[in-house]
GUFI-941971 format. One record per residue (C-alpha): x, y, z. Coordinates in steps of 0.25 Angstrom, whole numbers, plus 5000, padded with zeros to 4 digits. Layout:
N
XYZ;...
***
This chain:
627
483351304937;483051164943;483051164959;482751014966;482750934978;483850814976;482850684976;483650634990;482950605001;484150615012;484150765016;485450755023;486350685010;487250805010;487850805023;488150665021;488750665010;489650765015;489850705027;490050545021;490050545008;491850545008;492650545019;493550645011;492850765007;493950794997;493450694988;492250784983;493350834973;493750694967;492250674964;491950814959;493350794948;493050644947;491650694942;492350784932;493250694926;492050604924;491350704916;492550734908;492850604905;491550564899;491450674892;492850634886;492150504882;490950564876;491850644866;492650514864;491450434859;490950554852;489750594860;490350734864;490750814851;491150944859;492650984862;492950924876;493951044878;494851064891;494250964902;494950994913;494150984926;494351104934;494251124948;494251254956;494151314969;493451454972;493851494986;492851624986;491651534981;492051424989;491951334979;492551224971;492151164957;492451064949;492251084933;492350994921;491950964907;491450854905;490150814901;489150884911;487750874914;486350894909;485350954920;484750824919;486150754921;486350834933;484850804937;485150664936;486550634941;486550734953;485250764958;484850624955;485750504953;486750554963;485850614974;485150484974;486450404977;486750504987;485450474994;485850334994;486950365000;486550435011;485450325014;486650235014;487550295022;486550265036;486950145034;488350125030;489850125034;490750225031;491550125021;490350085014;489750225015;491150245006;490650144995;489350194996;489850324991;490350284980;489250194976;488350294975;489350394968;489250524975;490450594971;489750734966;489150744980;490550744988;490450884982;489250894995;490650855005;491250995003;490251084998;488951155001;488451184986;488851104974;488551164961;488651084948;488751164933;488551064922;488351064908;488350944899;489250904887;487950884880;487450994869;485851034867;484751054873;484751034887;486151054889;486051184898;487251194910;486651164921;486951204937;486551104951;486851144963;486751084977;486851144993;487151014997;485650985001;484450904991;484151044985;484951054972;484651174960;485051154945;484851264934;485451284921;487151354920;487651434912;488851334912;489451344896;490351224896;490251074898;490551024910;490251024924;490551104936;490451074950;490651174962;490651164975;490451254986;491351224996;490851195011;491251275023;492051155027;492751115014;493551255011;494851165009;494551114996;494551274992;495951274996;496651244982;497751154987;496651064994;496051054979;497451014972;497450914985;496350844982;496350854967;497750794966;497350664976;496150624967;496250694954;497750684949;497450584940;496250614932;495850594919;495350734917;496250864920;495750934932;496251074934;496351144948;496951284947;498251314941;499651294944;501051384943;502051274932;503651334929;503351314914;504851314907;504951434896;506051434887;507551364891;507751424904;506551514910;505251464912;503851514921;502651494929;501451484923;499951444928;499351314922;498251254925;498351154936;497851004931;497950944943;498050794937;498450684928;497550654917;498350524910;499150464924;500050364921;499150254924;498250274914;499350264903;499850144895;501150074904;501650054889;501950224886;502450244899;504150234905;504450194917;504850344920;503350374919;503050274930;503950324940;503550474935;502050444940;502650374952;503250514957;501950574952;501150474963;502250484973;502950604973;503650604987;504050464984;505650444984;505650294978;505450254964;504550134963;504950014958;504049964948;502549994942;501249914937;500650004927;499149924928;498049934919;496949854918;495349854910;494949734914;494149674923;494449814929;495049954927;496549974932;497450064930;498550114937;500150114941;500750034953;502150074958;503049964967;503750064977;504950024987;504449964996;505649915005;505449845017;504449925025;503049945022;503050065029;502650155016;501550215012;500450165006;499350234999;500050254987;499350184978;498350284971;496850214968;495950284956;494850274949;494850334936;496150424939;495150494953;496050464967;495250374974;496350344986;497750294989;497250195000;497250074994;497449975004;496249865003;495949894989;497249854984;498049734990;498749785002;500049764997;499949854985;499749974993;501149974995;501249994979;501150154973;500350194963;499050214956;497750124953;496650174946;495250114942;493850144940;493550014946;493750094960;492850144964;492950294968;492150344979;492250204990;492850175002;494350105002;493449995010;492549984997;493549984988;494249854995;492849774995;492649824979;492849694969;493449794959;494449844967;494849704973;494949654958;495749774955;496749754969;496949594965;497349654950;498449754954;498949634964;499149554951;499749664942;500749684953;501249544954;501149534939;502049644939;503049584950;503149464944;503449524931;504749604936;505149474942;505149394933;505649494921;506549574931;506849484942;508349544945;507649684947;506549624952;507349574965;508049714966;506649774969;506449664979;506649734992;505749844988;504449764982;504749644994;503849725004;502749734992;502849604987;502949525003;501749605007;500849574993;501049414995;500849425011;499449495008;499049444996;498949294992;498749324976;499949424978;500749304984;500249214973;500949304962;502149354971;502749214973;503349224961;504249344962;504249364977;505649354981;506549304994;507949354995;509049295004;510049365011;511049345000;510149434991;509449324983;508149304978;507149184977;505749184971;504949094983;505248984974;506549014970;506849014987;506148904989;507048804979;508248884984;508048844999;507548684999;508048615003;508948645010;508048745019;507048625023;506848595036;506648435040;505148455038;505248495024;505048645028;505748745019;506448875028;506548975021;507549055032;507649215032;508349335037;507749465041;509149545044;510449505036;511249575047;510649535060;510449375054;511549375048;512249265057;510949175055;510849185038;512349155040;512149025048;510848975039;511648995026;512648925030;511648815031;511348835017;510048905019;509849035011;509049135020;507949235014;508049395018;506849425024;506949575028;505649625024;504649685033;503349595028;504349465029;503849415041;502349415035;502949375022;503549235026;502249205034;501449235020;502649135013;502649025023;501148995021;501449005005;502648935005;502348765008;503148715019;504148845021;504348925033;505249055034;506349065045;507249185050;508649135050;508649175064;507349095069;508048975074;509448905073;509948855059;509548725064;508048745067;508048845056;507848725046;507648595053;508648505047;508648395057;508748365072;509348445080;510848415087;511048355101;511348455112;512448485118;511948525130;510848445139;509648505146;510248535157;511448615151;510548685141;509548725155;510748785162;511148865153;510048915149;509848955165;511149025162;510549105151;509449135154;510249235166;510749315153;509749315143;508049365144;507149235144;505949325139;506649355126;507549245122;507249085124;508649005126;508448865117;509448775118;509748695103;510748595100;511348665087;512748645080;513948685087;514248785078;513048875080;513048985089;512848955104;511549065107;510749105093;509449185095;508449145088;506849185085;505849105080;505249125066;503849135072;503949235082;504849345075;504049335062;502949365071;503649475078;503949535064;502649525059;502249595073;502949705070;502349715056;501049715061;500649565058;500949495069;499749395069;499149455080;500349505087;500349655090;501549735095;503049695092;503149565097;504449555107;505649475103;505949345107;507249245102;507649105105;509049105110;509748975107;510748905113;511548805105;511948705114;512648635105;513748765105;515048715112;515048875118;513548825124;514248705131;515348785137;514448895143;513848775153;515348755158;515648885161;516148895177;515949045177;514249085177;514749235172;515449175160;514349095155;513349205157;514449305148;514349195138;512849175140;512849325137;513949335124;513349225116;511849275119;512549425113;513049345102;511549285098;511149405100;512049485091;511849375080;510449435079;510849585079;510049585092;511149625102;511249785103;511649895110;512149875125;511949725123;512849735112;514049835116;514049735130;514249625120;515349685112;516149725126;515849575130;516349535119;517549595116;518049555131;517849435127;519049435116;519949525125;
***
């Protein structure tokens, strides 16, 4: 029997490990298995290059709860440890990072006490989080002298005792005696919790306990038996070559990943990559729609199949958080901070990557499958808009198969609008409008009117549109983006100058005194504009500039704006409308101000903005108007 002082000079290292060493205690049981499978894997290696002659036999990792003993243990197969070994890798190599560590941490931030953590590779001692003994029963893979079991156990202070096991097979076993204030992970559906977050997918079974199966017998009975519960997937779908599975396999996984998730997706990027990195994993394009209001955290992130988390944001681009999925690499690193991880050059070169595979694979359905492609348009928009607003490479590659649709259910590539628009949509000054509709319905009347100008206008319903065309109009050379319903047809694209007026300065100052008697100066500016006889007399118009700020207001971009930003309109008074001129010569102050008040109704109605008592008054008005 060997008994020691750990070489650390830190008396206290325990306590703070347990206290700082992971913010999630329930991580001590990702680094035990994650251990285990290491173990077993190289061991695997070993008999594959032919340096273990032995019979591997059943490696299943085994873990179990004792709620008597109060303990919980961990066991494999793999290859084990000499006395010395466990000299070296536990009481020395490991102890000494440890003390590091701790000397560190008096120092450090929480963030970079995260990166510090797994720099220095302290998985085995997150055992210290939840326990007040840890006992280790090893015995190497190696045959002859020397090869005795041996047992290391630790109280959680510098003192440690080893001595010689009578342990018979290879392997090694770790158990833990479970603290006072750590009893929940005795409790077995707490175990299959945390073993089915961060160990679903490894490489090497790992059984918990068994499990009640309906096993068929025969053509119409069949009964319950007791298996073995293997609590993960050895070869998940991402490891496997994309040219032996279906498309059914695909979607299988998907309901595996997502089981309470109603909608199919889309499409899939199966990625695998060895060079200059290691990638592996399976993208999924859900139905997005026009809200962003879905839940993110759905992309999976691992390192050699173990959970590392499903906050992604900063490590990947932002816009791919709204993908589903899994990505998996042993280029993350394991045990760091989400704030490590976005500052880590392998991880950046891995988030510009997966950017590039998914416009490789956009492009490629758009150009092979373009009639499909625009089907799927209204679901992938959202996705596709928010890429090129927040990534310039993204942009750079989604030029190509981005798409505008107009309100007759066309669609243009930016290029393909571009020639279909000029010139007829440039203003005197050379300026291409691009005009657009946010509501068929409630602008109808205005699509109407421009179109019959022969301009096309675009649908522009999406809830990212405002911020969109801002991104477009500084891509775009000499191009600005105009809601059919920002100005009158005339100012909409300057053609030329504008008409005469019918009405002096005078005439025009009356009656907007008169006016302003029926309608709320804070809310809606009269302008007077000398436009063709055959518009309407009162149009309500608002400006480009400050509804797409309102829009964005509401998005949460505002440019500095916070709050809903309150409506405001231009009301315009065509003065060039015979109905105008003959308002001025009424005799009968009440008549014009029930005329004042029907054509202000009608400009209101014409943009779905008259409602409830103000549109029942309007009806009765109106219908005593025909009697």
């Amino acid at each position: 029997m060997q008994t020691g002082k750990i070489n650390v000079q830190t008396e206290n290292i325990f306590p703070i490990i347990k206290k700082f060493l992971y913010s999630e205690h329930e991580i001590f049981l990702r680094e035990l298995i994650s251990n285990a499978v290491d173990a077993t894997q190289k061991l695997k290696t070993l008999a594959s290059l032919g340096k273990y002659k032995g019979k591997l036999g059943d490696l299943t990792i085994q873990v179990k709860v004792n709620k008597k003993k109060k303990t919980l243990s961990v066991t494999d197969r793999g290859i084990g440890m000499t006395a010395d070994e466990l000299n070296k890798y536990i009481n020395q190599i490991a102890f000494s990072s440890a003390e590091e560590f701790v000397s560190q941490f008096k120092t450090k931030s929480e963030a970079e006490m995260n990166a510090i953590i797994g720099h220095f590779g302290l998985g085995f001692y997150s055992s210290f989080m939840v326990s007040d003994k840890v006992e280790i029963n090893t015995k190497t893979y190696r045959s002859g002298d020397g090869t005795e079991a041996v047992m290391w156990e630790c109280d959680g202070s510098p003192e440690y005792r080893m001595d010689t096991s009578k342990k018979k097979e290879r392997g090694t076993e770790v158990v833990l005696h479970m603290a006072d204030d750590s009893l929940e992970y005795l409790e077995d559906h707490r175990v299959l919790e945390i073993l089915k977050k961060y160990c679903r997918f490894l490489p090497v079974p790992i059984q918990f306990g068994t499990e009640k199966v309906y096993e068929p017998e025969g053509k119409d009975e069949g009964k319950e038996v007791e298996k073995p519960r293997i609590i993960n997937d050895t070869n998940p779908l991402w490891k496997q070559k994309p040219s032996e599975l279906k498309e059914e396999d695909y979607k299988k996984f998907y309901r595996e990943l997502y089981p309470y998730s109603f909608d199919e997706p889309l499409f899939h990027i199966h990625l695998n990559v060895d060079f200059p990195f290691n990638l592996t994993g399976i993208l999924y394009f859900p139905k997005v729609k026009r809200t962003l209001e879905i839940q993110k955290d759905k992309i999976q992130l691992y390192c050699n199949q173990v959970f590392v988390t499903d906050s992604v944001e900063g490590i990947v681009p932002d816009f791919l958080t709204l993908l589903h999925g899994v990505l998996d690499s042993p280029d993350i690193p394991l045990n760091v901070s989400r704030s490590f991880l976005q500052s880590d050059p392998n991880v950046k070169k891995i988030s510009n990557h997966i950017m590039k595979k998914v416009a490789d694979k956009l492009e490629e359905l758009f150009k092979e499958e373009r009639k499909n492609f625009e089907k799927k348009w209204d679901d992938i928009k959202v996705f596709i808009e928010y890429g090129i607003i927040s990534e310039a490479n993204f942009y750079d590659r989604a030029k190509q198969f981005c798409l505008f649709k107009n309100t007759d259910g066309k669609y243009f590539t930016f290029e393909e609008c571009r020639k279909h628009i000029e010139p007829a949509q440039k203003d005197k000054e050379g300026t291409l409008i691009y005009l657009y509709a946010t509501n068929l319905e409630e602008q109808y009347s205005y699509i109407q009117a421009v179109k019959e100008r022969g301009y096309d206008v675009l649908l522009l319903d999406g809830v990212l549109d405002s911020h969109f065309i801002n991104t477009l109009e500084q891509k775009f050379e000499k191009s600005h983006f105009t809601r059919v319903d920002a100005d009158t047809i005339e100012k909409l694209i300057k053609k030329e100058d504008a008409q005469p007026s019918k009405l002096n300065e005078d005439q025009q100052k009356s009656l907007k005194e008169l006016m302003e008697k029926q309608i709320d100066s804070k809310k809606y500016t009269i302008t007077f504009e000398s436009l063709s006889e055959k518009e309407a007399p009162f149009m309500l118009t608002q400006p480009e500039f400050m509804r797409r700020m309102k829009d964005m207001s509401a998005l949460g971009g505002g440019m500095g704006y916070m709050g809903e930003l309150p409506d405001h309109f231009n009301l315009v008074v065509n003065s060039n409308n015979s109905i105008i001129g003959k308002l001025l010569l009424e005799p009968d102050g009440g008549k014009q101000a029930a005329t004042i008040k029907q054509l202000f109704d009608l400009a209101l109605l014409a943009q779905g903005m008259l409602k409830g008592k103000e549109l029942a008054e309007f009806i009765r008005r109106s219908t005593g108007l025909v009697k």
